[in-house]
C-alpha atoms as a printed R data frame, in Angstrom:
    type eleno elety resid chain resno      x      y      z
1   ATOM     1    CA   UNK     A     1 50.236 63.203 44.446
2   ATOM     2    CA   UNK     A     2 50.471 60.099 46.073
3   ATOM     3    CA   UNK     A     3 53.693 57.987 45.665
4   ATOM     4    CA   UNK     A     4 52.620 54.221 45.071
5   ATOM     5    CA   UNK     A     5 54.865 52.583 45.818
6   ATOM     6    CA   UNK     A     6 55.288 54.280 49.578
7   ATOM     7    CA   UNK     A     7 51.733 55.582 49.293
8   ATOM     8    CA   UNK     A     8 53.257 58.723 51.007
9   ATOM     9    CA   UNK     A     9 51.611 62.301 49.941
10  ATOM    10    CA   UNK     A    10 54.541 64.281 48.095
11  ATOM    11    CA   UNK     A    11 53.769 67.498 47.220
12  ATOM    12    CA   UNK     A    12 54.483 68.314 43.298
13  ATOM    13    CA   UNK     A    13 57.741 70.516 43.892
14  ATOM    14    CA   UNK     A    14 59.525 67.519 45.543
15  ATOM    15    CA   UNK     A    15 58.556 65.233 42.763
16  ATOM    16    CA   UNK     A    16 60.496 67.102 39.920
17  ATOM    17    CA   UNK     A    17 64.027 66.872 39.447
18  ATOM    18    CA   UNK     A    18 66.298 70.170 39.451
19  ATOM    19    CA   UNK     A    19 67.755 70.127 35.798
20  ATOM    20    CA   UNK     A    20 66.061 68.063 33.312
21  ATOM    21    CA   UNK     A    21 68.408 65.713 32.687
22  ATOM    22    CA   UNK     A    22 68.773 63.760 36.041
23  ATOM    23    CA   UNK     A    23 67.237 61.352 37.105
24  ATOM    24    CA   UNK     A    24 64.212 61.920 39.704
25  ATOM    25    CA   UNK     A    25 65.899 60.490 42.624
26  ATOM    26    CA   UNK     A    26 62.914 58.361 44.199
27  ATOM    27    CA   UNK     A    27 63.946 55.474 45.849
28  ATOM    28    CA   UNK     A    28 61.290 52.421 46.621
29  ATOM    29    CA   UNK     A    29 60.067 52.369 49.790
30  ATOM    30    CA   UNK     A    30 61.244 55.521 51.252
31  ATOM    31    CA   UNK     A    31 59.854 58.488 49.421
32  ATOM    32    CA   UNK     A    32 63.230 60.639 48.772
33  ATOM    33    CA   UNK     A    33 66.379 59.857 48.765
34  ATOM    34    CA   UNK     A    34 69.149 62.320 48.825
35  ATOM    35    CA   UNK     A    35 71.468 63.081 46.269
36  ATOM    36    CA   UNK     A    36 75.587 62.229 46.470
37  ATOM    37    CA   UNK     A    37 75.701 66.188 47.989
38  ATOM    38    CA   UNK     A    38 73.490 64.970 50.916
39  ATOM    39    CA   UNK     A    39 70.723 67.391 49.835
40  ATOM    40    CA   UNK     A    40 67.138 66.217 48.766
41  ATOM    41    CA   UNK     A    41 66.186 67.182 45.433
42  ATOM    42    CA   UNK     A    42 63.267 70.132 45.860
43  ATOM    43    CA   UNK     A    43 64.047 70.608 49.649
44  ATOM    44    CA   UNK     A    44 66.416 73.667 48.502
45  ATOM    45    CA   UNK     A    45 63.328 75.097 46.648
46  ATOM    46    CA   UNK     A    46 60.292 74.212 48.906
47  ATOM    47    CA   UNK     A    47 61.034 76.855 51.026
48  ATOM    48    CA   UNK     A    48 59.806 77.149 54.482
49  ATOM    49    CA   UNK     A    49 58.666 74.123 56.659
50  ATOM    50    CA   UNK     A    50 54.686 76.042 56.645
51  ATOM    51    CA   UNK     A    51 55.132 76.514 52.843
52  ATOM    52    CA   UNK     A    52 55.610 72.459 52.624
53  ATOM    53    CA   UNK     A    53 52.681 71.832 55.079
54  ATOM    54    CA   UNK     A    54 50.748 74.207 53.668
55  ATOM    55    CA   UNK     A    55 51.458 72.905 50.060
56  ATOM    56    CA   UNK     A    56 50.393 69.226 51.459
57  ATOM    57    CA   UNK     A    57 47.102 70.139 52.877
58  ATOM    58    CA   UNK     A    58 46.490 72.002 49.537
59  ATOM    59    CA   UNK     A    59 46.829 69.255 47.460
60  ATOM    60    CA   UNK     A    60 45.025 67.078 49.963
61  ATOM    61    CA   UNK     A    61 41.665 69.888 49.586
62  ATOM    62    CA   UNK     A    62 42.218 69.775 45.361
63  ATOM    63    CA   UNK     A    63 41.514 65.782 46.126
64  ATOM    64    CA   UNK     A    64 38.701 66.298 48.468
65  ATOM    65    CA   UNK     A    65 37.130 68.680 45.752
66  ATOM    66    CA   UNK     A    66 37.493 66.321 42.617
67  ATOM    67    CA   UNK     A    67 35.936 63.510 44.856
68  ATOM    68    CA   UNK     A    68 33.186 65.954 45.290
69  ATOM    69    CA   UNK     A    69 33.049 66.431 41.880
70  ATOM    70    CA   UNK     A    70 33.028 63.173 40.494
71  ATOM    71    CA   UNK     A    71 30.180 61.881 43.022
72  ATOM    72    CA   UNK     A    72 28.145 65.104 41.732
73  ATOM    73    CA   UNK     A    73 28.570 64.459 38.168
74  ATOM    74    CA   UNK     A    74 27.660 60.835 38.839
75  ATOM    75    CA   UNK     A    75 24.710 61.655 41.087
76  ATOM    76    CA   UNK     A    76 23.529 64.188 39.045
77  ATOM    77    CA   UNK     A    77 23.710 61.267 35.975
78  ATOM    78    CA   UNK     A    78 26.375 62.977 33.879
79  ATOM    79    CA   UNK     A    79 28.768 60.105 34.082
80  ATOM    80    CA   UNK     A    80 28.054 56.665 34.124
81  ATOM    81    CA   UNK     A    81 31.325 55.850 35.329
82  ATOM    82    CA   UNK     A    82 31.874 54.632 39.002
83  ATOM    83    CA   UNK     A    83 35.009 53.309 38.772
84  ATOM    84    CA   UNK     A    84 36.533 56.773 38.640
85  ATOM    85    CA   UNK     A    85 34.223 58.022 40.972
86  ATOM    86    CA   UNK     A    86 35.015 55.519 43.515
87  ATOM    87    CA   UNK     A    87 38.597 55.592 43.034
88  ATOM    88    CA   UNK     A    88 38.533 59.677 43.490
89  ATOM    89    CA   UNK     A    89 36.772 58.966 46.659
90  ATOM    90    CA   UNK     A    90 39.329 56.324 48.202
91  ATOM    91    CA   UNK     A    91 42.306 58.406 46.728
92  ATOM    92    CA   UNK     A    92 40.858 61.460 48.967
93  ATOM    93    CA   UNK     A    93 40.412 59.354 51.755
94  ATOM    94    CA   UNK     A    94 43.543 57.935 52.027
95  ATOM    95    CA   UNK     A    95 45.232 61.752 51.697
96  ATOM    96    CA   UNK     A    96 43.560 63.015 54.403
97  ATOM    97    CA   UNK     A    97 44.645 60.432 56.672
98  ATOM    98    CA   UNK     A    98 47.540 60.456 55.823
99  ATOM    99    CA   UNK     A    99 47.489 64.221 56.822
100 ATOM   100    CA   UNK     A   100 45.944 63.456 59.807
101 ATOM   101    CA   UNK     A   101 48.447 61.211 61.039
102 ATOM   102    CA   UNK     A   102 51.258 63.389 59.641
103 ATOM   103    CA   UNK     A   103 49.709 66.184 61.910
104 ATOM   104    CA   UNK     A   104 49.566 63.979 64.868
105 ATOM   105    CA   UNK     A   105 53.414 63.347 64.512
106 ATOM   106    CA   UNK     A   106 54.465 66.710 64.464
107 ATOM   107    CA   UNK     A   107 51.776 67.793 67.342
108 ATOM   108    CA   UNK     A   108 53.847 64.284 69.436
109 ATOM   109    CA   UNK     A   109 57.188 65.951 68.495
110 ATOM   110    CA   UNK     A   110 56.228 69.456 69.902
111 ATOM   111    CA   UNK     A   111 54.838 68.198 72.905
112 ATOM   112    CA   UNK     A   112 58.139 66.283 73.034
113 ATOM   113    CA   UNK     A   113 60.490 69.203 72.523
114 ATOM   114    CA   UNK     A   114 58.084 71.029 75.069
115 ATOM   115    CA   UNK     A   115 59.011 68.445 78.053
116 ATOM   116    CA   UNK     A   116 62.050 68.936 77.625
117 ATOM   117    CA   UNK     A   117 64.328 70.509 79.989
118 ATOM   118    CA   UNK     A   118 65.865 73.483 79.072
């Protein structure tokens, strides 16, 4: 899912709260905030770092494939309706560069943490 106001990719864990009466605790402009414990809501539960990555690029492929989808059923005449075909398309656009340039931060960081002297 895409946030819109940050257009960041958050994966679905992250967006639900922990009980279900607080508040999600999404702040404008920065994704998520963390709670008065200093924790992030969903962080606890994501598990590992490759379980979060992995759960992006997941949900980034699910976009890619209803894109697909939607230009198929309108190619193929089942829909007449571009709109939605044309916003799938941008939507799965958008996540996968995001993605992209989420990857190239982390492969900047490692190279980073690689120069440095030990």
């Amino acid at each position: 899912m895409i946030d819109p106001v940050s257009t960041q990719i958050m994966p679905q864990s992250l967006l639900r709260a922990t009980d279900l009466d607080a508040p999600q605790r999404l702040a404008p402009g920065r994704g998520i905030a963390p709670d008065s414990a200093g924790s992030v809501d969903g962080m606890k539960k994501a598990g590992s770092f490759s379980e979060l990555v992995g759960g992006l690029v997941r949900e980034v492929d699910a976009k890619g494939k209803v894109a697909e989808t939607e230009v198929r059923r309108l190619m193929l005449g089942e829909t007449d309706n571009i709109h939605q075909s044309m916003i799938a398309m941008q939507e799965s656009g958008l996540a996968f560069s995001l993605l992209v340039e989420v990857r190239n931060k982390l492969v900047d960081s490692y190279q980073e943490l690689m120069r440095m002297a030990v």
